[in-house]
KEVO-478626 format. One line per 4 residues: number of its first residue (from 1); their letters; for each residue x, y, z of C-alpha. Coordinates in Angstrom, 2 decimals, decimal comma, padded with zeros to 5 digits. Layout:
N
NUM = a = X/Y/Z  ...
//
This chain:
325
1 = xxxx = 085,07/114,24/097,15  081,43/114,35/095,66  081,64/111,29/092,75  078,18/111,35/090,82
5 = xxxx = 077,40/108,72/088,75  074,56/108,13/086,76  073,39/104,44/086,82  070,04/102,98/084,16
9 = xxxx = 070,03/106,39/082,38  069,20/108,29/085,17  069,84/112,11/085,20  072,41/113,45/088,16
13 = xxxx = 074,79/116,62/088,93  078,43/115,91/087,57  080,78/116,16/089,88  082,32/120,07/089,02
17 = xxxx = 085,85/119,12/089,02  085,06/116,19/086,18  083,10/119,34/084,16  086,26/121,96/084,85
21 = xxxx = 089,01/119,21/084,04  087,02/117,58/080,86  086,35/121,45/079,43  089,97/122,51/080,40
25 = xxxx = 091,74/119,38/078,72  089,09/119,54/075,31  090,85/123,14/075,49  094,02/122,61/075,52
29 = xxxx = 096,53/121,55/072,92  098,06/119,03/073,73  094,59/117,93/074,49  094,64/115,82/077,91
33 = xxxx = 091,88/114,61/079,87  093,25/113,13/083,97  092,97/109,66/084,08  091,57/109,80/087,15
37 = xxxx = 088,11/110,35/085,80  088,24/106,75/084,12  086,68/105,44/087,00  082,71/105,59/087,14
41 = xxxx = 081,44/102,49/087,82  081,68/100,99/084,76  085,56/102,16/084,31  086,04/100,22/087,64
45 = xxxx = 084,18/097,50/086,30  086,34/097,14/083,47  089,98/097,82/084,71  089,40/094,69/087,28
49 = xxxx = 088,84/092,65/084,17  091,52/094,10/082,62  093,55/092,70/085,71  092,88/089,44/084,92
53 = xxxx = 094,32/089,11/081,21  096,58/087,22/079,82  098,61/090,09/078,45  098,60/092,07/081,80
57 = xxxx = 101,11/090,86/083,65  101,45/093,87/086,32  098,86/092,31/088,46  099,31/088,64/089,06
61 = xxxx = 102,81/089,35/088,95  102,46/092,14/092,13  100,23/089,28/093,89  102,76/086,50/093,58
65 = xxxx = 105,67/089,07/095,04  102,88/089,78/097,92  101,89/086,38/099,26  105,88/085,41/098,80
69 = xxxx = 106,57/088,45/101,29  104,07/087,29/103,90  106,50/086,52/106,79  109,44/089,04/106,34
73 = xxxx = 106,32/092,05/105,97  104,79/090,47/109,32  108,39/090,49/110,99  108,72/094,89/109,45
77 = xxxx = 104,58/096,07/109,99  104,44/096,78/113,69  101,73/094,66/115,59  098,14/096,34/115,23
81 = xxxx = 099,11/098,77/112,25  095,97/100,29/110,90  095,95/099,50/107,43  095,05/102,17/104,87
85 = xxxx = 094,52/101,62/100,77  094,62/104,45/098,18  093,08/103,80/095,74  091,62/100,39/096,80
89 = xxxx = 089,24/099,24/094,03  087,92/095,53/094,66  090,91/095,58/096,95  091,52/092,33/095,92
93 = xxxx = 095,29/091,96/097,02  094,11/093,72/100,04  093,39/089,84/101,61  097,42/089,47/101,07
97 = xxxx = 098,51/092,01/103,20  095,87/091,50/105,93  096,61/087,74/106,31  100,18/088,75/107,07
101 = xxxx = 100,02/091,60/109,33  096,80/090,92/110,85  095,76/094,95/111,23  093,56/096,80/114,03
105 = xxxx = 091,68/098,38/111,40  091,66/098,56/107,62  090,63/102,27/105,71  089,87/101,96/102,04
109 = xxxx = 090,18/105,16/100,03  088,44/105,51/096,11  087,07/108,32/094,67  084,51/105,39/092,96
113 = xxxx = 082,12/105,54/095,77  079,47/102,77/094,83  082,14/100,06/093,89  083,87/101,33/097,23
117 = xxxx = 081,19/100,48/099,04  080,50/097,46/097,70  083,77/095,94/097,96  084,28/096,96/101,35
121 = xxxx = 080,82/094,97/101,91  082,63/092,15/100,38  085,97/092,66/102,58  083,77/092,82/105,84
125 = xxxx = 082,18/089,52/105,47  085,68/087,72/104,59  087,04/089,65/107,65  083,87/089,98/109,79
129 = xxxx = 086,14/090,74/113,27  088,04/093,38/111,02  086,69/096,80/111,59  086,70/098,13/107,81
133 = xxxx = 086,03/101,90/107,50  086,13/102,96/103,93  086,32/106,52/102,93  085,34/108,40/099,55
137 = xxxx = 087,61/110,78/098,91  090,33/112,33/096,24  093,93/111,10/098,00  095,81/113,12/095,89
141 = xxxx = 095,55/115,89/098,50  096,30/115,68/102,55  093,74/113,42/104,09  091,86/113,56/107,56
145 = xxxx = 091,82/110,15/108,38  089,24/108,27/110,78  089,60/108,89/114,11  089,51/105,80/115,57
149 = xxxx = 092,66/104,63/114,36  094,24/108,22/114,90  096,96/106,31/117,79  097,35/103,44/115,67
153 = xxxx = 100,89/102,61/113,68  099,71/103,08/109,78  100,87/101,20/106,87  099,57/102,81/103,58
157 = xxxx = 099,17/100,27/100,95  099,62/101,61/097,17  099,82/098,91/094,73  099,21/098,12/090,85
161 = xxxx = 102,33/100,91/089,87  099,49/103,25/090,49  102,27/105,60/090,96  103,17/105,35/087,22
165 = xxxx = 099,97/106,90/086,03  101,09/110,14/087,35  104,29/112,57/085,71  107,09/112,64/088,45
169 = xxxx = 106,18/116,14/089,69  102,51/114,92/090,39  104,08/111,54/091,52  106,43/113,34/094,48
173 = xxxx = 103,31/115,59/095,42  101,32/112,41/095,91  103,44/110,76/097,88  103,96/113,77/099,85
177 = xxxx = 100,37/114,03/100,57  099,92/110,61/101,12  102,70/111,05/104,12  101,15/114,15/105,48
181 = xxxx = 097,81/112,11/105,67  099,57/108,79/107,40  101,85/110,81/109,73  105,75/110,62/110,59
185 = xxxx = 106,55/107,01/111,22  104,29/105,31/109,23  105,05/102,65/106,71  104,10/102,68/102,73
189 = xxxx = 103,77/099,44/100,97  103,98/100,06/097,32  104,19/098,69/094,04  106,12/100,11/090,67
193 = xxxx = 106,30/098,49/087,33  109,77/098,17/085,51  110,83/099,44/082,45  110,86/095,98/080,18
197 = xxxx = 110,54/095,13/076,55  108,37/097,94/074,45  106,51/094,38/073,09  105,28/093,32/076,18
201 = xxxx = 104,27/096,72/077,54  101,97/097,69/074,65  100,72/094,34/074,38  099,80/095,25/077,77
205 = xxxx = 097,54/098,25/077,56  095,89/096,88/073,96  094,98/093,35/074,69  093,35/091,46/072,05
209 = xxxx = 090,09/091,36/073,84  089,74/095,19/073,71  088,95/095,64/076,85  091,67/097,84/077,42
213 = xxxx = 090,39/099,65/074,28  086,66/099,47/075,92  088,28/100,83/079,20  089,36/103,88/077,49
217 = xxxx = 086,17/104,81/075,08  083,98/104,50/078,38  085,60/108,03/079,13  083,67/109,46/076,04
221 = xxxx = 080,78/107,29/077,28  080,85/108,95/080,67  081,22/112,71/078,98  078,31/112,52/077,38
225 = xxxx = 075,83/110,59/080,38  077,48/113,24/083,09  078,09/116,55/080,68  075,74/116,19/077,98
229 = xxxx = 078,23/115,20/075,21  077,40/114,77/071,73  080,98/113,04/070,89  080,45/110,13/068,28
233 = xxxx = 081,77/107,24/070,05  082,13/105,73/066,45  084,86/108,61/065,55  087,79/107,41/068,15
237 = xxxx = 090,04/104,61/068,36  092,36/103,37/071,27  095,69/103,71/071,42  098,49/102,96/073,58
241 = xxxx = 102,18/103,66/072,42  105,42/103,40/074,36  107,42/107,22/074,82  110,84/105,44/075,15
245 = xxxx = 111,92/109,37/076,11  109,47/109,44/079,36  109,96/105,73/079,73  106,17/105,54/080,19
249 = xxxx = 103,02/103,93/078,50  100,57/106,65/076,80  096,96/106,28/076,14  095,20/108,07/073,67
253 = xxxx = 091,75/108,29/072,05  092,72/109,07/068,39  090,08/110,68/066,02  089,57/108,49/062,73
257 = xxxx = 088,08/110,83/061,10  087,17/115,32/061,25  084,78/115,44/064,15  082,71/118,24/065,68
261 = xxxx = 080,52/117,87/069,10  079,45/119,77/072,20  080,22/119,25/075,74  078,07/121,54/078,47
265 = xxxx = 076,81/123,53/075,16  080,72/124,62/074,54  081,40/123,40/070,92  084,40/121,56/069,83
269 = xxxx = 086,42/119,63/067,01  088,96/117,24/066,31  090,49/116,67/063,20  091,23/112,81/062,02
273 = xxxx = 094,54/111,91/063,38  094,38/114,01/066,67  094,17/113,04/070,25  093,15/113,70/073,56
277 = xxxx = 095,97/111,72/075,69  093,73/109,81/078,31  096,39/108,23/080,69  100,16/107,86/081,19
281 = xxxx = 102,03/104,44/083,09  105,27/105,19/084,03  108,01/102,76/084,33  110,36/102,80/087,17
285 = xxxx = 114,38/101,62/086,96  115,20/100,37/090,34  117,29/103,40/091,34  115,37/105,67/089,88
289 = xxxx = 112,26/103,89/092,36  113,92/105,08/095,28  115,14/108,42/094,15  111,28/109,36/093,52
293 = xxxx = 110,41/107,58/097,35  113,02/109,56/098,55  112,05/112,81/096,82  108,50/112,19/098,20
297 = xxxx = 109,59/112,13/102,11  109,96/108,43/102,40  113,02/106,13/102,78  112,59/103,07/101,49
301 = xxxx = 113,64/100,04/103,95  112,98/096,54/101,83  112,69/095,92/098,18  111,02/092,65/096,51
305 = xxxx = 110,91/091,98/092,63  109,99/088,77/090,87  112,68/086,48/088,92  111,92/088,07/085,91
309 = xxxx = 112,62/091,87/086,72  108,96/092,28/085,71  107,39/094,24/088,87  108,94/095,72/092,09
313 = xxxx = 107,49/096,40/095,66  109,01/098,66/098,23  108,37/099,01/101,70  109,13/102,52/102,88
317 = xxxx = 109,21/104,55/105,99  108,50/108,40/106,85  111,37/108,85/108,70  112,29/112,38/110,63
321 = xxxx = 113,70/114,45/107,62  117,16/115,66/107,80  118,58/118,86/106,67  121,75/117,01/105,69
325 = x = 122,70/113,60/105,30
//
C-alpha cells in the first residue's frame, strides 16, 4: 500500500484509503477513526517511546518471555525458516527471535514505509550475512510474499498483543489472511496481553508523561498536514478507559468544548463531551487465546507467560484443516 507522508511541511497526495476512512469515521456516530492510521512517522516515533515507559509493561514484559524461550523456540522453528514480521516497527524484539532460530531470510512488513526502511537499514548492519527484505504493505489482507524465500519453512512473527487492537471478527480475518499469505505449515509466533487489574491497564495507555496522550492527538495532527484539516488541536483531550464488557482498552479523543472544522472542504462538528474512538486493545483470557487462534486457522502448539500472568506468547501452526475433529 501507497503510505504518503508529509515530512518539514512539505505538500504530498494522502494516501485515499486514510481520506475515505477519516471522512467515513467523522461520519459516523459512533464516530471511529482505524487505528491503523496512527502511524506516520511521527506516530511510529512516538509509540516506540511509549514502549519504553515505566507504566507500559506489555513490552519489556513480551521481551523477557522471548529471550527466556530461546532454546525450546530453536528446538520447534525448523532449521532455515524464513522469518516474516507484521507489523515490524523498529523491530526491536526482532534480534530475539533471530538469535534463536538463526533464519534464511527475514521479511519485515509496515504500512510506515520511511521508518520501515530505516529500521531494516539498522537490522542489516547488526545482521550483515542476513538477507533482510522488507516490504510496505497493508497485512491485513492476503500477501504475495518475496520470492526468494517462496520454498522456505515460514515463521510469522506478531508481537506487542497487536492482535488486541482489532474487534474479534477483524482479529479472525487477520489471522486468516496472515495464514493465506505464510502458507499451510507455517508457524506464527505471537504475543496477547491478559486481562489484569483495570489500574494497571489504564495506567497503561495514559502515562504520566503524556506521551500516550501525544500519541493519540498526532492523529488530528496528521488530518490536517495530509487532508487539509482545520480541527483545533487545543479542543481534544486523551482518553483511555477500560470496557470491562469487551474486556478491552478504548482510546478516545474527547472534545472539551463545541467544535466546528473542515476536513477535504466537508464541514463538521463535535459537541464538548463527544468522541471519535481512536483505538481499541483487547485483552485475551488464556482459553479464550486459543479459541480466537483456532477460529483463525491455526492450532496453537506451545504457550509461554511470565510469573505474573501479565503477557502471553503462543506458538501456533497452520495445520491441514479438518472437517471434524
Amino acid at each position: 500500500m501507497l503510505k504518503p507522508e508529509i515530512e518539514d511541511g512539505q505538500a504530498s497526495l494522502a494516501d485515499p484509503q486514510f481520506r475515505a476512512d477519516v471522512l467515513a469515521g467523522l461520519e459516523r456516530r459512533p464516530r471511529a477513526i482505524p487505528a491503523r492510521w496512527f502511524y506516520d512517522r511521527r506516530g511510529s516515533e512516538l509509540f516506540e517511546q511509549i514502549t519504553d515507559l515505566p507504566e507500559y509493561y506489555p513490552t519489556r514484559t513480551e521481551t523477557s518471555i522471548l529471550a527466556q524461550i530461546a532454546t525450546e523456540l530453536a528446538r520447534q522453528v525448523p532449521p532455515h525458516a524464513a522469518l516474516v514480521e507484521f507489523g515490524s516497527g523498529s523491530s526491536t524484539k526482532t534480534p530475539l527471535v533471530i538469535d534463536a532460530i538463526a533464519p534464511s531470510a527475514y521479511v519485515p512488513i509496515d504500512i510506515s514505509g520511511e521508518f520501515l526502511r530505516d529500521s531494516s537499514r539498522v537490522l542489516s548492519t547488526a545482521y550483515p550475512d542476513l538477507l533482510v527484505l522488507p516490504f510496505e504493505a497493508d497485512f491485513t489482507r492476503p500477501l504475495a510474499l518475496p520470492r526468494t524465500i517462496a520454498d522456505a519453512p515460514k515463521l510469522g512473527f506478531f508481537p506487542g498483543s497487536t492482535i488486541g487492537n482489532l474487534i474479534p471478527l477483524a482479529a479472525v480475518d487477520l489471522l486468516r489472511a496472515m495464514r493465506a499469505s505464510l502458507g499451510q505449515g507455517a508457524q506464527l509466533l505471537i504475543g496477547m496481553d491478559r486481562i489484569k487489574d483495570k489500574d494497571v491497564l489504564e495506567r497503561a495507555y495514559d502515562d504520566a508523561a503524556g506521551v500516550t496522550a501525544a500519541f493519540n492527538m498526532n492523529l488530528i495532527g496528521r488530518i490536517n498536514r495530509e487532508l487539509d484539516g482545520t480541527i483545533p488541536e487545543d479542543a481534544f483531550r486523551h482518553r483511555a478507559i477500560w470496557n470491562d464488557d469487551r474486556a478491552r482498552i478504548e482510546m478516545h479523543l474527547e472534545a472539551t468544548r463545541d467544535v466546528s472544522f473542515t476536513v477535504e472542504g466537508r464541514d463538521f462538528s463535535i459537541a464538548s463531551g463527544e468522541t471519535i474512538h481512536t483505538e481499541n486493545s483487547h485483552k485475551y483470557g488464556a482459553r479464550d487465546a486459543r479459541i480466537l487462534l483456532r477460529a483463525g486457522g491455526w492450532t496453537p502448539v506451545a504457550e509461554w507467560t511470565d510469573p505474573d500472568g501479565l503477557f502471553a506468547v503462543y506458538l501456533a501452526e497452520a495445520q491441514e484443516p479438518r472437517p471434524a475433529p
